[in-house]
mmCIF file as gemmi writes it, N, C-alpha and C atoms, coordinates in Angstrom:
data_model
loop_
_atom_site.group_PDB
_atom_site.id
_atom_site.type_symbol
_atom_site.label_atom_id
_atom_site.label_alt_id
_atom_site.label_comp_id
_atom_site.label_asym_id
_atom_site.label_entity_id
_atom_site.label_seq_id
_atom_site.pdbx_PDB_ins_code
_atom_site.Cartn_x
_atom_site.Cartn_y
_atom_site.Cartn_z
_atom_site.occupancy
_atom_site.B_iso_or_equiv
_atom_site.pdbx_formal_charge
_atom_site.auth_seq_id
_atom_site.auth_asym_id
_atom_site.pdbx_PDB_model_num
ATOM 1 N N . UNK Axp A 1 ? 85.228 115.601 93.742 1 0 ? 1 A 1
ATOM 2 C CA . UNK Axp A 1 ? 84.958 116.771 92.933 1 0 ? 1 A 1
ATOM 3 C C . UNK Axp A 1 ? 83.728 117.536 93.448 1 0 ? 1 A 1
ATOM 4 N N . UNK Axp A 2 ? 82.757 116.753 94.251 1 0 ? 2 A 1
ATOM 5 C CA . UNK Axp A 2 ? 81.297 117.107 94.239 1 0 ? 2 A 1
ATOM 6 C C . UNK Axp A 2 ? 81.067 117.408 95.837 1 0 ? 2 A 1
ATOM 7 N N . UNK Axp A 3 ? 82.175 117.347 96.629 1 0 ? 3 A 1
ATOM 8 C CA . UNK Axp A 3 ? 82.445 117.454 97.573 1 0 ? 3 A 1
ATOM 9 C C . UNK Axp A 3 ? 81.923 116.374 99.152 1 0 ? 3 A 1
ATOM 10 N N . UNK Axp A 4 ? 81.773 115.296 98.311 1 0 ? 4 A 1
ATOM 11 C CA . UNK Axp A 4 ? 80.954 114.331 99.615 1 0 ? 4 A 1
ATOM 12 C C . UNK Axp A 4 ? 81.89 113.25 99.881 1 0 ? 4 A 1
ATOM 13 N N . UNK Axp A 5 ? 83.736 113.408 99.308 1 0 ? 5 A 1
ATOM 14 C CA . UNK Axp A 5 ? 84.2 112.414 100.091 1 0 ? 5 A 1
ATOM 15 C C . UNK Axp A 5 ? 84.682 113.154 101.526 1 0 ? 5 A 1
ATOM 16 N N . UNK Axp A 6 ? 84.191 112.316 102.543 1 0 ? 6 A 1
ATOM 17 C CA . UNK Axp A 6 ? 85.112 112.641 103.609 1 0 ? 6 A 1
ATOM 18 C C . UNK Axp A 6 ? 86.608 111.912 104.049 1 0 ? 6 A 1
ATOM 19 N N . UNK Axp A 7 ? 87.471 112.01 103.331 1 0 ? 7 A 1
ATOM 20 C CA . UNK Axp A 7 ? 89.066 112 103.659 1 0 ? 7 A 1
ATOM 21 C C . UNK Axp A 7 ? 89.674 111.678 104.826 1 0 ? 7 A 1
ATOM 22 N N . UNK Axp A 8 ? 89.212 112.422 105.739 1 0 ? 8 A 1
ATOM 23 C CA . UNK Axp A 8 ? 89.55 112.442 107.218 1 0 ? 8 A 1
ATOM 24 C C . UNK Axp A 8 ? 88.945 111.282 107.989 1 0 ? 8 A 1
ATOM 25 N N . UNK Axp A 9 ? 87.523 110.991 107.815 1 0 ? 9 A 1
ATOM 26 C CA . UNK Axp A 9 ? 86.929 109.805 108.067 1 0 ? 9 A 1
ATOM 27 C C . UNK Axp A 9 ? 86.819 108.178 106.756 1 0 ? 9 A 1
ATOM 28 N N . UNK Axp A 10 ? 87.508 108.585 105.87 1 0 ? 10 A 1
ATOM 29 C CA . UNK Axp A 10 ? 87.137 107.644 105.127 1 0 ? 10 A 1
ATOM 30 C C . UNK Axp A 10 ? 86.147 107.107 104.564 1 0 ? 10 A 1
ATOM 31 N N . UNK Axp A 11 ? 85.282 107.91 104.368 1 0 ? 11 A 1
ATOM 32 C CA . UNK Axp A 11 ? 83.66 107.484 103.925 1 0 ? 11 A 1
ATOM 33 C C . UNK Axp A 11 ? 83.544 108.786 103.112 1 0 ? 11 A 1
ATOM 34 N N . UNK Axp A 12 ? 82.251 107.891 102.051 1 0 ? 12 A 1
ATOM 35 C CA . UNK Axp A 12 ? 81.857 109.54 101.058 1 0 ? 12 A 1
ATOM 36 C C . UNK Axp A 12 ? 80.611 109.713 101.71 1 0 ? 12 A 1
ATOM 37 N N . UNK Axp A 13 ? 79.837 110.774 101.879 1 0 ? 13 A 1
ATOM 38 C CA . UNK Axp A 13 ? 78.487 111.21 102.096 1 0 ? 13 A 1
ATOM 39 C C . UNK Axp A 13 ? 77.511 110.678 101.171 1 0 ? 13 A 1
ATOM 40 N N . UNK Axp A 14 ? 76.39 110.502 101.367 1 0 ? 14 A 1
ATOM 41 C CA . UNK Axp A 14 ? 75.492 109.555 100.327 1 0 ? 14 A 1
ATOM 42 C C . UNK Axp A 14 ? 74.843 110.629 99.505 1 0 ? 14 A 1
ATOM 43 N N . UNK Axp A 15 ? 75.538 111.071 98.226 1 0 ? 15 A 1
ATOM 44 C CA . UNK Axp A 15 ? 75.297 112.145 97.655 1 0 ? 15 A 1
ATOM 45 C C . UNK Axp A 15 ? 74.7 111.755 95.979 1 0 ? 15 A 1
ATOM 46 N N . UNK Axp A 16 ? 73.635 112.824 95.943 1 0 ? 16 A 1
ATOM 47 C CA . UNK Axp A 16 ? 73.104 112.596 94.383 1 0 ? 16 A 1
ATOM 48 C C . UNK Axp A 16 ? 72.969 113.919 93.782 1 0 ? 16 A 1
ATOM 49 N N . UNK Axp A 17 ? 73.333 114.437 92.721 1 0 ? 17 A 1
ATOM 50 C CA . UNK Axp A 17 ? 73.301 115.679 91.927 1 0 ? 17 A 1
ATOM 51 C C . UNK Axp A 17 ? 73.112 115.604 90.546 1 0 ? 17 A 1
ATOM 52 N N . UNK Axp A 18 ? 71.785 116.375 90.234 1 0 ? 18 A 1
ATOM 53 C CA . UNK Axp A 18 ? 70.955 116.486 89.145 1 0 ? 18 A 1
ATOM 54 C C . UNK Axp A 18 ? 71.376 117.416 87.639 1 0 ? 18 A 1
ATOM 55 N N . UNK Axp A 19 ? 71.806 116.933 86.777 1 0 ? 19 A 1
ATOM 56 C CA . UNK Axp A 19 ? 72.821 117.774 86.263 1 0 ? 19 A 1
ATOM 57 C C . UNK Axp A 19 ? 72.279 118.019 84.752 1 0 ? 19 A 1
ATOM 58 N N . UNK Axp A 20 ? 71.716 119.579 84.426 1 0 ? 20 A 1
ATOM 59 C CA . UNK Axp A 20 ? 70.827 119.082 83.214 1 0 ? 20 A 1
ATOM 60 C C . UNK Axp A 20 ? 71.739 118.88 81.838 1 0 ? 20 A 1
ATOM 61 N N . UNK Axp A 21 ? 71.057 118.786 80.777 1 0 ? 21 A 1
ATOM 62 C CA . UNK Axp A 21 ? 71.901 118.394 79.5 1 0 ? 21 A 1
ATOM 63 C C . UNK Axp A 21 ? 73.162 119.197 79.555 1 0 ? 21 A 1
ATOM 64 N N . UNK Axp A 22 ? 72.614 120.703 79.828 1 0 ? 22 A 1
ATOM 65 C CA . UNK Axp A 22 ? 73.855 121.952 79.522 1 0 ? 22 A 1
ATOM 66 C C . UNK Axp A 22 ? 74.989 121.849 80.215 1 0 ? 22 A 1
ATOM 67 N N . UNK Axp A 23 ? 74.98 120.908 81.431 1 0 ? 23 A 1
ATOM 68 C CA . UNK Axp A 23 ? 75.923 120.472 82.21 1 0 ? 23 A 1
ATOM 69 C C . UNK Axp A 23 ? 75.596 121.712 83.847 1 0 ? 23 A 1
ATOM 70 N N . UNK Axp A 24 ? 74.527 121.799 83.846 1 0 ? 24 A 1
ATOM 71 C CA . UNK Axp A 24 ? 74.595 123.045 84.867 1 0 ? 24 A 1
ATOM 72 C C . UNK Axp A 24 ? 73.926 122.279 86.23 1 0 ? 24 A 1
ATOM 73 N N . UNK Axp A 25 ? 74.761 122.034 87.181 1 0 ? 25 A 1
ATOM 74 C CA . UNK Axp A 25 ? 73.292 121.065 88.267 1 0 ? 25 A 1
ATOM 75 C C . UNK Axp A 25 ? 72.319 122.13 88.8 1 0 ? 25 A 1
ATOM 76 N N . UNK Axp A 26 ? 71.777 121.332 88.769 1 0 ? 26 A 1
ATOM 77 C CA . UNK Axp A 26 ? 70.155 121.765 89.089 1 0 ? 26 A 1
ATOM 78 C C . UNK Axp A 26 ? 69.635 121.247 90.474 1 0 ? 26 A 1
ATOM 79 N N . UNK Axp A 27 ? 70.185 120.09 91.088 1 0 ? 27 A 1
ATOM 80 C CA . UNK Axp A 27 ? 69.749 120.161 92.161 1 0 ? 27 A 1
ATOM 81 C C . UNK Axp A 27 ? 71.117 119.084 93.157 1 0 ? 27 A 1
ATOM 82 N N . UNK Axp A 28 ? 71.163 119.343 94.227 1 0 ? 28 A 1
ATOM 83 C CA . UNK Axp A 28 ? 72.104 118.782 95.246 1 0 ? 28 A 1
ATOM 84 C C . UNK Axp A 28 ? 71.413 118.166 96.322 1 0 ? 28 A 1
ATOM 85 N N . UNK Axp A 29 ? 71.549 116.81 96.663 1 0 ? 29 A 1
ATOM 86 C CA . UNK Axp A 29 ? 71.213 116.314 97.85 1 0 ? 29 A 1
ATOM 87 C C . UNK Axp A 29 ? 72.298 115.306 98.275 1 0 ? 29 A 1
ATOM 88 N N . UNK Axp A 30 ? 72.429 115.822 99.693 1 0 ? 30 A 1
ATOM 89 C CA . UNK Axp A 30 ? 73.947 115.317 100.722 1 0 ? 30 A 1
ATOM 90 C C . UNK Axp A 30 ? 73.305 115.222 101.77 1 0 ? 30 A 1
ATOM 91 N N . UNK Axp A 31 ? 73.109 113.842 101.819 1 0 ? 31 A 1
ATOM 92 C CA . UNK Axp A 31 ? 72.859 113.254 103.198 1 0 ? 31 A 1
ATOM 93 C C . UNK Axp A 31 ? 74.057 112.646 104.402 1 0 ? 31 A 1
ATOM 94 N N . UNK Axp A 32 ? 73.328 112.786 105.653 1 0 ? 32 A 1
ATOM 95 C CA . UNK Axp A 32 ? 74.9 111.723 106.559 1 0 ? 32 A 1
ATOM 96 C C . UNK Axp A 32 ? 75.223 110.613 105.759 1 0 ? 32 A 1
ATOM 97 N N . UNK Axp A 33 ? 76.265 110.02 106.532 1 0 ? 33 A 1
ATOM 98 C CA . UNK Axp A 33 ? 76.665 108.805 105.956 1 0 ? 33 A 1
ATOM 99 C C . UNK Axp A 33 ? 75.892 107.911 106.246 1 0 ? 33 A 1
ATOM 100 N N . UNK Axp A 34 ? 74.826 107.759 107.646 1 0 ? 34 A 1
ATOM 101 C CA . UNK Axp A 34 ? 74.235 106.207 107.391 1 0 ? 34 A 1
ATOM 102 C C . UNK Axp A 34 ? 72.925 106.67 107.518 1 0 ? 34 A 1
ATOM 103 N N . UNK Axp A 35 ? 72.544 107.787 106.146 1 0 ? 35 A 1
ATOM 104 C CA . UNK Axp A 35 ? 71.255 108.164 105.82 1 0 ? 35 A 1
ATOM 105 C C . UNK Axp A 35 ? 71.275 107.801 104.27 1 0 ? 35 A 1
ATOM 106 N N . UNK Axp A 36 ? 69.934 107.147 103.84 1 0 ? 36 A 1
ATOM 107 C CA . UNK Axp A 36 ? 70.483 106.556 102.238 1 0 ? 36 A 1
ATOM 108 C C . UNK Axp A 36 ? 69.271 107.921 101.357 1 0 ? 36 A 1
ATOM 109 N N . UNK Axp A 37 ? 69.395 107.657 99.95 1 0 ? 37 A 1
ATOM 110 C CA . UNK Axp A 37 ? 68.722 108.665 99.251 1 0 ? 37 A 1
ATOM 111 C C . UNK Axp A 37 ? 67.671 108.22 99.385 1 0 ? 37 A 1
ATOM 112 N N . UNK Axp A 38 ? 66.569 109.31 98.842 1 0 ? 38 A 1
ATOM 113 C CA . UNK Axp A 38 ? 65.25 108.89 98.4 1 0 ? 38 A 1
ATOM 114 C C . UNK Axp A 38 ? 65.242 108.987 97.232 1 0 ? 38 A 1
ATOM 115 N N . UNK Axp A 39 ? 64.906 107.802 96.296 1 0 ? 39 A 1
ATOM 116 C CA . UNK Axp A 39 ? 64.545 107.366 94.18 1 0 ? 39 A 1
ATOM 117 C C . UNK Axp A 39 ? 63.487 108.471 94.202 1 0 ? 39 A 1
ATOM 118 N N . UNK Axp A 40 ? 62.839 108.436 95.236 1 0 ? 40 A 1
ATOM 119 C CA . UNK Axp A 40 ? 61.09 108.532 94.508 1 0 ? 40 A 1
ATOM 120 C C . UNK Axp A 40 ? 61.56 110.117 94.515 1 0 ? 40 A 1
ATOM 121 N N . UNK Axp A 41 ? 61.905 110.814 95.518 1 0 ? 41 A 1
ATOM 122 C CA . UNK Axp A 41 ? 61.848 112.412 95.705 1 0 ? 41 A 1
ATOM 123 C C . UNK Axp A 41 ? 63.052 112.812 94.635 1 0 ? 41 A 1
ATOM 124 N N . UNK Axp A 42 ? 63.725 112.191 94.29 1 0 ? 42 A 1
ATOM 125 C CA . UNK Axp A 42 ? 65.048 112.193 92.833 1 0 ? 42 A 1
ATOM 126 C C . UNK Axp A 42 ? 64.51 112.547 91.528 1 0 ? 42 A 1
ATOM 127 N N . UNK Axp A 43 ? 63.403 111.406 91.612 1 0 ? 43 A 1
ATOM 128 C CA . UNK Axp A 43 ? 62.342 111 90.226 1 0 ? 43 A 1
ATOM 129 C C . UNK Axp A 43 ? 61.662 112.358 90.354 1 0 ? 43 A 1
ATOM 130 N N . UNK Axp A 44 ? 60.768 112.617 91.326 1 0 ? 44 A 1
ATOM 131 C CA . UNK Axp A 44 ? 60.542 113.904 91.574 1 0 ? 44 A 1
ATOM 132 C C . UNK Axp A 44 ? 60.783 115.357 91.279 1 0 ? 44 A 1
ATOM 133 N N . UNK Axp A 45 ? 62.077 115.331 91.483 1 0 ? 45 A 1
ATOM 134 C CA . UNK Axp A 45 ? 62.762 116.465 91.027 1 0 ? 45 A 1
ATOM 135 C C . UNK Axp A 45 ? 63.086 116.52 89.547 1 0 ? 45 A 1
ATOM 136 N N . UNK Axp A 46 ? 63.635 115.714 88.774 1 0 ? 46 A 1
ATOM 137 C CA . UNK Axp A 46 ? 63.906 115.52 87.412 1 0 ? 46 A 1
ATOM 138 C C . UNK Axp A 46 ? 62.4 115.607 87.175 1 0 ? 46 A 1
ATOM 139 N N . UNK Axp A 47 ? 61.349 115.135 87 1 0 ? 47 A 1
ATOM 140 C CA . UNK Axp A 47 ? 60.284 115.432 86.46 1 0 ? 47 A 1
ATOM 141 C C . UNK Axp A 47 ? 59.647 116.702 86.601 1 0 ? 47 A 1
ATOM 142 N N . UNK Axp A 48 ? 60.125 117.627 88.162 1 0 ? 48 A 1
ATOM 143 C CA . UNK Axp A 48 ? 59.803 118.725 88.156 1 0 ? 48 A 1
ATOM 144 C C . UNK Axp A 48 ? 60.583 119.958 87.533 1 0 ? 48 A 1
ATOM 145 N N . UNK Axp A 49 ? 61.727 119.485 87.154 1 0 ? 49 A 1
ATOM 146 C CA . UNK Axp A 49 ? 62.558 120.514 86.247 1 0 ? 49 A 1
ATOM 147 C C . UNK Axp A 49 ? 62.175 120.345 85.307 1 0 ? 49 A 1
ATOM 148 N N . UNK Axp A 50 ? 61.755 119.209 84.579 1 0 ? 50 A 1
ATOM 149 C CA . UNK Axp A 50 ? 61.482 118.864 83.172 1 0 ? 50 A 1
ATOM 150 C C . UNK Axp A 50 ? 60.182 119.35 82.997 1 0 ? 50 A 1
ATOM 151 N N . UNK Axp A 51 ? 59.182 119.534 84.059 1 0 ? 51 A 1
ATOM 152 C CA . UNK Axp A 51 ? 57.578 119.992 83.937 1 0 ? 51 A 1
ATOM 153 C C . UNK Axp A 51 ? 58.533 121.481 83.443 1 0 ? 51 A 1
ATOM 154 N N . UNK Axp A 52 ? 58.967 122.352 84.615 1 0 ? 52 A 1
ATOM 155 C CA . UNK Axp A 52 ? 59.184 123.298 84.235 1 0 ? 52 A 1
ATOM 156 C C . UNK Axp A 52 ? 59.334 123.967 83.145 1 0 ? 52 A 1
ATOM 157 N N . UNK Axp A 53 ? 60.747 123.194 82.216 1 0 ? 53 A 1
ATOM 158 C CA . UNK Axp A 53 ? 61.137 123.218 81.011 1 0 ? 53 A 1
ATOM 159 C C . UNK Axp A 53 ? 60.138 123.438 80.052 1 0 ? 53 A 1
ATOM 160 N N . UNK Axp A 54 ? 59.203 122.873 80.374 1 0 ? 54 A 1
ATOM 161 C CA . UNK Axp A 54 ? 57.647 122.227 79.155 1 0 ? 54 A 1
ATOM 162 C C . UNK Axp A 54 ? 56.58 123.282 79.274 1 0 ? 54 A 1
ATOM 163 N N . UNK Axp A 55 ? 56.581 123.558 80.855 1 0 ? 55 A 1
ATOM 164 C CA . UNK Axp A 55 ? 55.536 124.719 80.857 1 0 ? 55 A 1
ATOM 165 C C . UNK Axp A 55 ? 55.67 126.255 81.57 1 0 ? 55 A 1
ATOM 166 N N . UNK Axp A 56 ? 56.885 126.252 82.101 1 0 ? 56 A 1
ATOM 167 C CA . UNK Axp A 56 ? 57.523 127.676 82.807 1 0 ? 56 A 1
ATOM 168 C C . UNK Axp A 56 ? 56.804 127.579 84.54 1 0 ? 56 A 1
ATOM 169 N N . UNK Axp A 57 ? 55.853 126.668 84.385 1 0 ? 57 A 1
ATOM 170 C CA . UNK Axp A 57 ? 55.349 126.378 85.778 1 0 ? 57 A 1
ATOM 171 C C . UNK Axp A 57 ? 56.184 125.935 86.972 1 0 ? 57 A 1
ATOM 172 N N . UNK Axp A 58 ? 56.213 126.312 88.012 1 0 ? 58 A 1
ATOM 173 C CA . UNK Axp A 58 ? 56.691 125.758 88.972 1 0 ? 58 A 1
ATOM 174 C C . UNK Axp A 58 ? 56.406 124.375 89.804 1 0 ? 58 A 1
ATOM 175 N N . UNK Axp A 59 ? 56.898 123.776 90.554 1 0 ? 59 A 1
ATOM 176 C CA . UNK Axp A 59 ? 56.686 122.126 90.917 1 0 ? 59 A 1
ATOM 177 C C . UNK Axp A 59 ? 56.999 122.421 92.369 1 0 ? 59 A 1
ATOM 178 N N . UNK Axp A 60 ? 55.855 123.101 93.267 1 0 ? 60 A 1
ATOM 179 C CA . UNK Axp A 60 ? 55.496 123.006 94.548 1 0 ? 60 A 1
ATOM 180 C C . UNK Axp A 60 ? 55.739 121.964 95.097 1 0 ? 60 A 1
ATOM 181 N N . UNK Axp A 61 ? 56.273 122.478 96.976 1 0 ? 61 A 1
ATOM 182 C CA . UNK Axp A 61 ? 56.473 120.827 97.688 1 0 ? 61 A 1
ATOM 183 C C . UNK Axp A 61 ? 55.012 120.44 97.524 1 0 ? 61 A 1
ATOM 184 N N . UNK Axp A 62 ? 55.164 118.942 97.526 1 0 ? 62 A 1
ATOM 185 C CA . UNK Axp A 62 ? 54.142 118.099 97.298 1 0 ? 62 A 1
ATOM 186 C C . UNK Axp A 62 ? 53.54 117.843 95.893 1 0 ? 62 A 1
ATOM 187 N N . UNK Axp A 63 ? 54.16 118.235 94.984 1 0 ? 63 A 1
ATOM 188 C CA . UNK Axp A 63 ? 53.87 118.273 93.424 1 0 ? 63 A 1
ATOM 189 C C . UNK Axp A 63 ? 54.213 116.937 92.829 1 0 ? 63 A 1
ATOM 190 N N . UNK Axp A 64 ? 53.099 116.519 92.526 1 0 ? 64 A 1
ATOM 191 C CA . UNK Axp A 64 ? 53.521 115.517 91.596 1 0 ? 64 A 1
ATOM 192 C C . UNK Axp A 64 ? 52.878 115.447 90.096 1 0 ? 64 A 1
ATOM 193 N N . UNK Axp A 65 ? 53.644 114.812 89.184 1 0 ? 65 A 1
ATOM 194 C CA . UNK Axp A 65 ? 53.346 114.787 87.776 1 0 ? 65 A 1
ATOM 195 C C . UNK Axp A 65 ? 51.867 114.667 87.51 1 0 ? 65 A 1
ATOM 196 N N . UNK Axp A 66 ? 51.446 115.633 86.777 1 0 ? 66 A 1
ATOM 197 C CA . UNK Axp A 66 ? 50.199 115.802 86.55 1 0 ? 66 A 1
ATOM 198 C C . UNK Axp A 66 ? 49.278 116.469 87.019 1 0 ? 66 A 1
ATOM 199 N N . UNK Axp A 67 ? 49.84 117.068 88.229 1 0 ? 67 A 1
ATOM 200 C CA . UNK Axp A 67 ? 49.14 118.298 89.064 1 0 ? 67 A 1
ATOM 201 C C . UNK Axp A 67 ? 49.644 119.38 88.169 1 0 ? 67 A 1
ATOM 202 N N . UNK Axp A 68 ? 48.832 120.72 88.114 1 0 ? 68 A 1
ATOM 203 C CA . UNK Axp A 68 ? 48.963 121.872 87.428 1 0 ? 68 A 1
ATOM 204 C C . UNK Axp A 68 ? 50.408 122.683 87.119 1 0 ? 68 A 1
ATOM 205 N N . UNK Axp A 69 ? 51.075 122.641 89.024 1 0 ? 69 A 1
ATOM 206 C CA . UNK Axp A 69 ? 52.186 123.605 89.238 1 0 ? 69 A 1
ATOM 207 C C . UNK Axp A 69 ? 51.621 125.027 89.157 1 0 ? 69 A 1
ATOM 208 N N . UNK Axp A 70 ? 52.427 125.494 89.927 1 0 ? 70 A 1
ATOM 209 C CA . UNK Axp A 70 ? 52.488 127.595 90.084 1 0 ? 70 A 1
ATOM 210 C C . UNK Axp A 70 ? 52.854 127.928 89.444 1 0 ? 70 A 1
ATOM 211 N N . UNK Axp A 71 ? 52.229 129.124 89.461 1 0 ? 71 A 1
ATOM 212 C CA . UNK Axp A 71 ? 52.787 129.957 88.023 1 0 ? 71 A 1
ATOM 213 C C . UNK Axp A 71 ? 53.922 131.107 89.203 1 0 ? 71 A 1
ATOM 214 N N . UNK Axp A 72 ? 55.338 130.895 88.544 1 0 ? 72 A 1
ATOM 215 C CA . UNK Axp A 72 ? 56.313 131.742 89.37 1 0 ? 72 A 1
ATOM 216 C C . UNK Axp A 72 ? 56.448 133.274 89.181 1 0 ? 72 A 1
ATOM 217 N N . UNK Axp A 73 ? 57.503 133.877 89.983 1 0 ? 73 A 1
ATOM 218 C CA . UNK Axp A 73 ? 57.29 135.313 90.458 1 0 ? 73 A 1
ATOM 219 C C . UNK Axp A 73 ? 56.953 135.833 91.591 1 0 ? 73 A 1
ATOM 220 N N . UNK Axp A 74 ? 57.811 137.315 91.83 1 0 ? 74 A 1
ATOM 221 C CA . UNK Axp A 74 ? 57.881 137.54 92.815 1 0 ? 74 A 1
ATOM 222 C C . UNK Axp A 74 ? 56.098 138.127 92.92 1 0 ? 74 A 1
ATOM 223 N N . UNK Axp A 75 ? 55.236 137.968 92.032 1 0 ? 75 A 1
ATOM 224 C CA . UNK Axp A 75 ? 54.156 138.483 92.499 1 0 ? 75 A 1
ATOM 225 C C . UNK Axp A 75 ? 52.99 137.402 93.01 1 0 ? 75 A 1
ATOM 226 N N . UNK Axp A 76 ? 53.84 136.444 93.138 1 0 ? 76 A 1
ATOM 227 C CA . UNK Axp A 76 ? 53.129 134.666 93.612 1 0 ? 76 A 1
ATOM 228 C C . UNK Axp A 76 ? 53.248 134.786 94.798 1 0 ? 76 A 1
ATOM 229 N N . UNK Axp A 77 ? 54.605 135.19 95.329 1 0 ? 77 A 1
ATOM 230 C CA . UNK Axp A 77 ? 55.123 135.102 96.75 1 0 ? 77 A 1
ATOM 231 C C . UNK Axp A 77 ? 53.446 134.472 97.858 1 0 ? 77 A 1
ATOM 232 N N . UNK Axp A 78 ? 53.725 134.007 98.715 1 0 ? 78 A 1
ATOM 233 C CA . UNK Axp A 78 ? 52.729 133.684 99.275 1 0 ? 78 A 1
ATOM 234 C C . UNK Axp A 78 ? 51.185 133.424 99.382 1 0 ? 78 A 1
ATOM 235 N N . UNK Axp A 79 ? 51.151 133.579 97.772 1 0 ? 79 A 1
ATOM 236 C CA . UNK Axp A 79 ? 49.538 133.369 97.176 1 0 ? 79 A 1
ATOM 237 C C . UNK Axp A 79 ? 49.489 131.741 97.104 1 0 ? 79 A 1
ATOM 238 N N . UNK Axp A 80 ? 50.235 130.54 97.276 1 0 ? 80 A 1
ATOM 239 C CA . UNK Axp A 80 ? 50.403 129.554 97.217 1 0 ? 80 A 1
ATOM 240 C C . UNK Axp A 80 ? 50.334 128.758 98.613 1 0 ? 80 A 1
C-alpha cells in the first residue's frame, strides 16, 4: 500500500511512516534493502511534530527536545 514492497525482487524496502492521529502521514523514510532504520531519528521526528503541535515552532536539523526550535515563515528563510 505504502509502496516499499519490491515484487520483482521479492523483498520490501526497510520502510517507516509517521502517521498523525487525523490519519495524514507526516513523515516517510525508505531506505535500501540492506540499510536498517534509525529509532533515535524516528523518536526525533514524532517529538518534533508534536513540539510543533504544542508550540507552532519549528524542529531544525539537529533539534532535539528541549532546545527552543524556529519560529517558521517565509520571513525566517535563511536567518537560521
Amino acid at each position: 500500500m505504502y509502496g516499499i514492497l519490491n515484487e520483482k525482487e521479492g523483498f520490501a524496502y526497510r520502510g517507516a511512516f509517521i502517521i498523525d492521529p487525523e490519519g495524514k502521514i507526516q513523515s516517510i523514510i525508505i531506505n535500501p534493502q540492506p540499510v536498517g532504520r534509525n529509532i533515535d531519528e524516528i523518536l526525533r521526528i514524532i517529538a518534533g511534530l508534536q513540539f510543533n503541535r504544542k508550540t507552532g515552532r519549528g524542529a531544525q536539523a539537529g533539534w532535539v527536545p528541549g532546545d527552543p526550535g524556529i519560529k517558521l515563515g517565509w520571513e525566517y528563510v535563511g536567518k537560521y
